[in-house]
C-alpha positions as CSV (number, residue, x, y, z in Angstrom):
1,X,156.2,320.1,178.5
2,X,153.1,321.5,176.1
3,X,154.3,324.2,173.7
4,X,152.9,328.0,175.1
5,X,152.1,330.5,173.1
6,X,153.6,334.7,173.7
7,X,150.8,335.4,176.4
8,X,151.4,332.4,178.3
9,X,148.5,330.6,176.7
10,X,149.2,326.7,175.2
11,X,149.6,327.0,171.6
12,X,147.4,324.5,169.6
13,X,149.3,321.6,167.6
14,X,149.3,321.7,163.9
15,X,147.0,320.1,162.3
16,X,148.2,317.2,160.5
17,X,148.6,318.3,156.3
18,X,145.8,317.5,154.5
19,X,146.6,317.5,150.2
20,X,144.3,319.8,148.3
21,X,140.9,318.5,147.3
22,X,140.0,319.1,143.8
23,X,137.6,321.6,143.5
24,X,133.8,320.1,142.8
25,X,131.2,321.4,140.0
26,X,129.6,324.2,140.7
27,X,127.8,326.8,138.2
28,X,129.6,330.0,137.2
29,X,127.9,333.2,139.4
30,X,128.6,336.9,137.5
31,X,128.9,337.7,134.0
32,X,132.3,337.3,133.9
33,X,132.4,333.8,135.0
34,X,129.0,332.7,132.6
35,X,131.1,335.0,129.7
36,X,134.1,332.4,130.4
37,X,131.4,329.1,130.6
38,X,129.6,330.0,127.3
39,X,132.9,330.1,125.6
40,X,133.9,326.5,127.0
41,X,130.6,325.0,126.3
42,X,131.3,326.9,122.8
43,X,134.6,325.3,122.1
44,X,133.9,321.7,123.0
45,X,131.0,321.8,121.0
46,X,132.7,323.1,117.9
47,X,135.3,320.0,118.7
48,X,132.5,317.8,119.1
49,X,130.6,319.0,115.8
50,X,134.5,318.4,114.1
51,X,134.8,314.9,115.0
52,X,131.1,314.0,113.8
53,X,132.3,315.8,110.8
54,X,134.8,313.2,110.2
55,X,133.2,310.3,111.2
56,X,130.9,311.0,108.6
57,X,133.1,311.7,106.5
58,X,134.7,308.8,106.5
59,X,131.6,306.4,107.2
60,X,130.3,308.3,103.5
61,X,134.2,307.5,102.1
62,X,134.2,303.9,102.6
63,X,130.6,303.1,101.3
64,X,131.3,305.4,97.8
65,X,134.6,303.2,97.6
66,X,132.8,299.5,99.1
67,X,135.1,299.0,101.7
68,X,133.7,297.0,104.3
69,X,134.5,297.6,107.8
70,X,135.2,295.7,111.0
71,X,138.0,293.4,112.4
72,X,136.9,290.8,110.9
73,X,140.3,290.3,108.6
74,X,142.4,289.4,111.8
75,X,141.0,286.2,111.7
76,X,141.6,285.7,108.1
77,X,145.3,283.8,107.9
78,X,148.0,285.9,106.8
79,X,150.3,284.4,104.2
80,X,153.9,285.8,104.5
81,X,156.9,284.9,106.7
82,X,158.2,287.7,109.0
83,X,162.0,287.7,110.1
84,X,161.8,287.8,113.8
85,X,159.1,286.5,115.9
86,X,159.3,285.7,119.6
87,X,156.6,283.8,119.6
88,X,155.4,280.4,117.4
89,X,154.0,281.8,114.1
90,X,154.0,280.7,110.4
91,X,152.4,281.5,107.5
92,X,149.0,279.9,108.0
93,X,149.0,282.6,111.3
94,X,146.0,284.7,111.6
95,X,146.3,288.4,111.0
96,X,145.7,289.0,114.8
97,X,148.9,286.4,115.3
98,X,151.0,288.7,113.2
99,X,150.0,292.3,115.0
100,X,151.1,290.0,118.6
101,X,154.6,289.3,116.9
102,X,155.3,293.0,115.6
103,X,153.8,294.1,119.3
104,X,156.1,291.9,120.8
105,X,158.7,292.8,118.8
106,X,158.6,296.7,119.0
107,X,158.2,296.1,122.8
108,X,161.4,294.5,123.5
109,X,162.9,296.7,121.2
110,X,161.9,299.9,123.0
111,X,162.8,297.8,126.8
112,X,166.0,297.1,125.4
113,X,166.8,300.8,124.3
114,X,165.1,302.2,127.6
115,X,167.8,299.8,129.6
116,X,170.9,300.6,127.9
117,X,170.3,304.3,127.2
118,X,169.2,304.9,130.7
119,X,172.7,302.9,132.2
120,X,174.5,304.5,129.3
121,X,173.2,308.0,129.8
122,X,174.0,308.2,133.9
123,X,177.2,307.2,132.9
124,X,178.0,309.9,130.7
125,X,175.7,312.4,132.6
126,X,178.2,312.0,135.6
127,X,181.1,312.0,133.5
128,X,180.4,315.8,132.1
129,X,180.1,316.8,136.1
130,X,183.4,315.1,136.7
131,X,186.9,316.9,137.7
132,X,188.9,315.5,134.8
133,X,188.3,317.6,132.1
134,X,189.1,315.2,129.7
135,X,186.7,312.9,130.5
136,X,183.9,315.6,130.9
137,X,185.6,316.9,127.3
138,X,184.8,313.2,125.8
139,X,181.2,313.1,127.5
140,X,180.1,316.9,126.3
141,X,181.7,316.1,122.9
142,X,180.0,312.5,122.6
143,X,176.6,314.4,123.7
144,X,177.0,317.3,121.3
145,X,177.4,315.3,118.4
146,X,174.9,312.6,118.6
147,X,172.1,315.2,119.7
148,X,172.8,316.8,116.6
149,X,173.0,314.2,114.1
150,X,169.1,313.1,113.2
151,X,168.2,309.5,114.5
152,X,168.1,308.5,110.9
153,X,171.0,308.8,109.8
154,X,172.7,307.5,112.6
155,X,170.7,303.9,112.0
156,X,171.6,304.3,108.9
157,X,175.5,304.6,109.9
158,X,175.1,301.4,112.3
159,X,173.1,299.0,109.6
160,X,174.9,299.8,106.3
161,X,178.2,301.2,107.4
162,X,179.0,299.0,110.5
163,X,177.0,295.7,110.3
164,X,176.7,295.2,106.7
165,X,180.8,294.9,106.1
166,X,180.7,292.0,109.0
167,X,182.7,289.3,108.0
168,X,180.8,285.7,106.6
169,X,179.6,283.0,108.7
170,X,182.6,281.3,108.5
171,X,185.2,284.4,109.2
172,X,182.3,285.0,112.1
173,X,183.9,287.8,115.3
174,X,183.7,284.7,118.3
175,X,183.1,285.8,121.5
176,X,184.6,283.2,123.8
177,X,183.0,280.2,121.2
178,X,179.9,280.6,123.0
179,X,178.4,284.1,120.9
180,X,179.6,284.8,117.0
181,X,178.5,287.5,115.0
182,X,178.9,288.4,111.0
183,X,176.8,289.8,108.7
184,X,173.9,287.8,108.5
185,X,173.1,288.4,112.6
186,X,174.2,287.9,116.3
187,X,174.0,284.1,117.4
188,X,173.6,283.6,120.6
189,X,173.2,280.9,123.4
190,X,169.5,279.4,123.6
191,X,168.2,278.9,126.7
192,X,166.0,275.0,127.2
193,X,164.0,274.9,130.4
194,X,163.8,271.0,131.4
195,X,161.4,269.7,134.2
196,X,161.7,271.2,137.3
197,X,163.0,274.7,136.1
198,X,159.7,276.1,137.1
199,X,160.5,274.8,140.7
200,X,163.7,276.2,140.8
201,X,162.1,279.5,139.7
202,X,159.6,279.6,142.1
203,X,162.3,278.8,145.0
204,X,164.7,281.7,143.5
205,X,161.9,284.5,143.5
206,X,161.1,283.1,146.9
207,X,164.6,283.8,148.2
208,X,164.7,286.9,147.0
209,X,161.7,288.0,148.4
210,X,162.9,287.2,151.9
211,X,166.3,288.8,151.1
212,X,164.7,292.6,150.8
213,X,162.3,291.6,153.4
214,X,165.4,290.9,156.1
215,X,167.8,293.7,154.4
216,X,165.0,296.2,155.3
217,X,164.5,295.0,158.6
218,X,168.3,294.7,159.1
219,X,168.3,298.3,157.9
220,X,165.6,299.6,160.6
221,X,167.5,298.1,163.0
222,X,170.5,300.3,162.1
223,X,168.6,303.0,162.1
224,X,166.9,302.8,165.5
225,X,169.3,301.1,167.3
226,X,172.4,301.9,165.2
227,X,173.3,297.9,165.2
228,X,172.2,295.4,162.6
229,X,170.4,292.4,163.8
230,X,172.8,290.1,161.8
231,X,175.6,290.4,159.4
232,X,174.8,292.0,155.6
233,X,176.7,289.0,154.2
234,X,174.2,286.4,156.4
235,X,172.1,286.9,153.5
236,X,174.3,284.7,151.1
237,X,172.7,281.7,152.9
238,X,169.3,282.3,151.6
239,X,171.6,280.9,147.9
240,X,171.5,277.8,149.7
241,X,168.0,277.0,148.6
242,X,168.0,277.4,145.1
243,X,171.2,275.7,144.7
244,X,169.9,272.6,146.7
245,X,166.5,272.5,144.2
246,X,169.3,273.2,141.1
247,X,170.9,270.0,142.5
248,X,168.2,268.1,142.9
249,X,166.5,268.3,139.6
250,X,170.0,268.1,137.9
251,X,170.2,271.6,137.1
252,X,167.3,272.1,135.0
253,X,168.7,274.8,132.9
254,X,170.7,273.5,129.2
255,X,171.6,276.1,126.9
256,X,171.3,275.2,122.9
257,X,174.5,276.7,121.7
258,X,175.3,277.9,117.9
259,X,176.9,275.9,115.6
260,X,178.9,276.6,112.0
261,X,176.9,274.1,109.7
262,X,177.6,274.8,105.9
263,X,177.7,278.4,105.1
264,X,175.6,279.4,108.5
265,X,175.0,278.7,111.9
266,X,172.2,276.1,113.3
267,X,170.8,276.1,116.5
268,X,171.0,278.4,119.6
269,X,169.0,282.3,118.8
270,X,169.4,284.6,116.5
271,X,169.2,288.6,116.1
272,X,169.2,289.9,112.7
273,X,171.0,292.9,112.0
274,X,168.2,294.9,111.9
275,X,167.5,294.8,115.2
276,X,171.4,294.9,116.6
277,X,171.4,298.4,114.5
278,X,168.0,300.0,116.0
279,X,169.1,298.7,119.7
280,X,172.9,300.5,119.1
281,X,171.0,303.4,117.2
282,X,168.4,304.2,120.0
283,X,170.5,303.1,122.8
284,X,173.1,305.4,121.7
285,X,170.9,308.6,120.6
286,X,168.4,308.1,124.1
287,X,171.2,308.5,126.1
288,X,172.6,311.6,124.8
289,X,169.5,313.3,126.3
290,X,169.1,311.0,129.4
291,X,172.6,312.2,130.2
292,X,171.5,316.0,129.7
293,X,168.6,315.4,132.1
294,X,170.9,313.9,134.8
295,X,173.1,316.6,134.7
296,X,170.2,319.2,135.2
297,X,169.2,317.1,138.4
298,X,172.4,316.7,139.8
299,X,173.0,320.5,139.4
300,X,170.0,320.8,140.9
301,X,170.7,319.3,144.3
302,X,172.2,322.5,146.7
303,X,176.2,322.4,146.7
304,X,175.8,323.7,150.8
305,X,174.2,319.4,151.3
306,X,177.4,318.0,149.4
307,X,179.8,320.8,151.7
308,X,178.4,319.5,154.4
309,X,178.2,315.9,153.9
310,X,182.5,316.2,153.2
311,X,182.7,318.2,156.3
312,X,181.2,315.0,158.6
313,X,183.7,312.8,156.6
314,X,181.4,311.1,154.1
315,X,183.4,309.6,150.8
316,X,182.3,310.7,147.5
317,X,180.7,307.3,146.7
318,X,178.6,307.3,149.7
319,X,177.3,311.2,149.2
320,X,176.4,310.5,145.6
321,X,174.8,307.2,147.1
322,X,172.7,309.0,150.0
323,X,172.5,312.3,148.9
324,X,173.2,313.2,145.3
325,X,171.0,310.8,143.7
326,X,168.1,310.5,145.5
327,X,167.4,314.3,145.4
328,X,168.0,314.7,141.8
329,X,166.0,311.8,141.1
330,X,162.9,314.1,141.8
331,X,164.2,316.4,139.3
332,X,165.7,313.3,137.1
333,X,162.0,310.9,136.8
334,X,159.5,313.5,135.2
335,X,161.6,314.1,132.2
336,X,163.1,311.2,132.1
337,X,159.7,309.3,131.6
338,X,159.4,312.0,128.6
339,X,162.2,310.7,127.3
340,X,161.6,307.2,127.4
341,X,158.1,307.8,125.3
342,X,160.6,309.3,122.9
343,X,162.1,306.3,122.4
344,X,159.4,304.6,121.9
345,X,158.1,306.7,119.5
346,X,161.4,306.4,117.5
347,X,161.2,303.0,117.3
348,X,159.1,303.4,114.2
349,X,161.9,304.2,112.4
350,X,163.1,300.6,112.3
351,X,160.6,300.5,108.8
352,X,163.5,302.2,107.2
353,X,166.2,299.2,107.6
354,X,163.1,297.0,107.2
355,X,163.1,295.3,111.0
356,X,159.8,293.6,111.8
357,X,158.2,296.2,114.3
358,X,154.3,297.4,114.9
359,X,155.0,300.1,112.3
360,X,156.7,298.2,109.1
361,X,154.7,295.0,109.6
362,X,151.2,295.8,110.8
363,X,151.2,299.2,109.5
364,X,152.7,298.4,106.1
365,X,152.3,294.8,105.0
366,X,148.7,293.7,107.1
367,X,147.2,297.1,105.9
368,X,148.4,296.6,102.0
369,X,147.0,292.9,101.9
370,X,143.8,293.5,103.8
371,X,142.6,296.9,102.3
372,X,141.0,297.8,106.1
373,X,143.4,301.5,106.5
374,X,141.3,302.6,108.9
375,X,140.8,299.5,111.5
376,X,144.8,299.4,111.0
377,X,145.8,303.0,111.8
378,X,143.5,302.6,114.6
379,X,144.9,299.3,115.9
380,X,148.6,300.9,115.6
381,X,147.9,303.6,117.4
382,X,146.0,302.4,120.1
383,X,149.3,300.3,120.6
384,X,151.3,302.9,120.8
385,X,149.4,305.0,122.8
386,X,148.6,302.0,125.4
387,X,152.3,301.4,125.8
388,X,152.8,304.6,126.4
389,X,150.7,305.3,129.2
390,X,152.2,301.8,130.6
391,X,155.5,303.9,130.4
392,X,154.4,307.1,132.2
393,X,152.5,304.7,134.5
394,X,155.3,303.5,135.9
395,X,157.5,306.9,136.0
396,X,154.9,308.5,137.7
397,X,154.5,305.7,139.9
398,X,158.8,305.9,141.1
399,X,158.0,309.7,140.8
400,X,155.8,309.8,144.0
401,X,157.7,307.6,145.9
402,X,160.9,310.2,145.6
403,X,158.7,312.8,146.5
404,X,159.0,314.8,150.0
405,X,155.2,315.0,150.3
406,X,153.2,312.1,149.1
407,X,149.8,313.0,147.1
């Protein structure tokens, strides 16, 4: 039956919502508004006239002192060894070869920290909401302390005061004969991809692919019908696949394992200390915060929704699971993704314990052997900025999709 209005009339459906359109150009009218105009136009000329100012500055600097400009030098080979590289490089590597391996290096770095301090900091954000008031005593004493201890220092605690009195290769801490570490690193397993991994791969991502595909339909199903078209646990026979390729090719997956040989270990991977004590150090220090910001969000989320969720018999997993968490989330991402450029910002830290990143290696040694400061800095910061934005790309991007009302 169509909706009436008071005087008997049909009422007219809402329109559908329509975001805000950004408002277009148009030229100030009233002094007021030209007063307000003049003093932009004022402003962003002054910063335009600045930056000239320095460009000529510099342009005049570098001619008094013969410095020639350009990129040129990353094609120039580079001449020094560098401790951890992810990628094939020696000495006779280009300059451009060695900004890749500090890139790649500060990358996983900050990816590793951003994974462990966001796991680590949920943890400990729920444990300060929890009943037991020890355990919410332990979380708000673990996140008082390391939030006011400077970063530095607290590298400085893990490299020299917990790494460095590691035992010798051959008193090495085993972790079930497969994983040793001492002083000189962590050895660890080495994956080698034989013929027909690349199959196997393809068939895995495959399978998983049609595993969300069916589990959402499986869930729509639910929904609408309130039955499942098959069994959650069906899924387990899309393993069948990859297991049959595995089988096929022989598994084509060998793992190069460490070794005591002499007064070290040979073969399988190694992370240097330095790295092992900026992962623990960021990990550690990111999630002090991250666990402050997930307290804020779960706080945030009305305590009537949680009343209510008990009151139809839902279990405290399953209201943190389909209420808690997703609400707070919208709360949770925007600083979150603040904190996770943080992070990445802190990385550059590792120059003090002397660990290969962007900052120590491209920033100190390539700009003291080419004499180019100002192609450098630029380079390096580019870099940083770049993978920056790649980080608030992506937050922004989960952002909107916890968002009631998509823009």
């Amino acid at each position: 039956m169509p909706a009436t209005s008071q005087d008997g009339g049909h009422a007219s459906p809402c329109p559908p919502y329509k975001p805000p359109q950004r408002p277009r150009f148009a030229w100030p009218r009233g002094a007021a508004a030209w007063r307000a105009f003049l003093i932009q136009a004022a402003v962003l000329i002054a910063i335009a006239a600045f930056a000239a100012w320095i460009a000529h500055n510099v342009v005049v600097n570098m001619a008094r002192l013969n410095i020639n400009a350009g990129f040129s030098f990353l094609a120039r080979p580079a001449g020094f060894e560098i401790a951890q590289k992810l990628i094939p490089y020696t000495e006779t590597s280009s300059y451009f070869r060695v900004f890749l391996v500090a890139l790649i290096n500060t990358v996983v770095l900050t990816a590793i920290a951003i994974l462990f301090a966001t796991v680590l900091g949920f943890i400990i954000g729920l444990a300060r909401l929890s009943g037991n008031q020890l355990v919410a005593g332990v979380a708000g004493g673990y996140v008082a302390i390391v939030r006011n201890v400077p970063l530095l220092l607290q590298l400085f605690y893990w490299y020299f005061a917990v790494l460095r009195p590691l035992p010798n290769p051959r008193q090495s801490l085993s972790f079930l004969g497969v994983a040793f570490l001492n002083k000189r690193g962590l050895f660890l397993p080495y994956p080698l991809f034989e013929p027909g991994f690349g199959t196997l791969a393809l068939t895995a991502l495959v399978m998983i692919i049609a595993a969300a595909w069916l589990w959402r339909l499986n869930r729509q199903a639910r929904i609408r019908a309130g039955v499942p078209l098959f069994h959650p646990l069906a899924l387990a026979l899309l393993l069948l696949a990859p297991l049959a390729v595995a089988w096929l090719y022989d598994f084509p997956l060998r793992f190069d394992l460490p070794a005591l040989s002499g007064f070290n270990f040979s073969g399988g991977m190694t992370v240097i200390p330095e790295f092992v004590a900026m992962a623990l150090a960021l990990s550690l220090y990111g999630a002090a915060y991250i666990a402050e910001i997930v307290r804020a969000g779960v706080r945030a989320v009305p305590a009537g929704q949680i009343d209510a969720a008990r009151a139809l018999g839902l279990r405290d997993g399953a209201i943190n699971r389909l209420i808690v968490i997703p609400q707070a989330l919208r709360v949770i991402l925007p600083p979150l993704g603040t904190q996770y450029i943080v992070l990445l910002k802190n990385s550059s830290l590792a120059a003090a314990i002397a660990y290969p990143d962007l900052m120590l290696v491209f920033a100190g040694t390539v700009l003291n052997q080419t004499g180019q400061p100002l192609e450098v800095m630029v380079i390096t910061m580019a870099s940083y900025a770049l993978i920056g934005f790649a980080i608030a790309a992506v937050v922004n991007l989960a952002n909107r999709r916890v968002q009631l009302v998509e823009r």
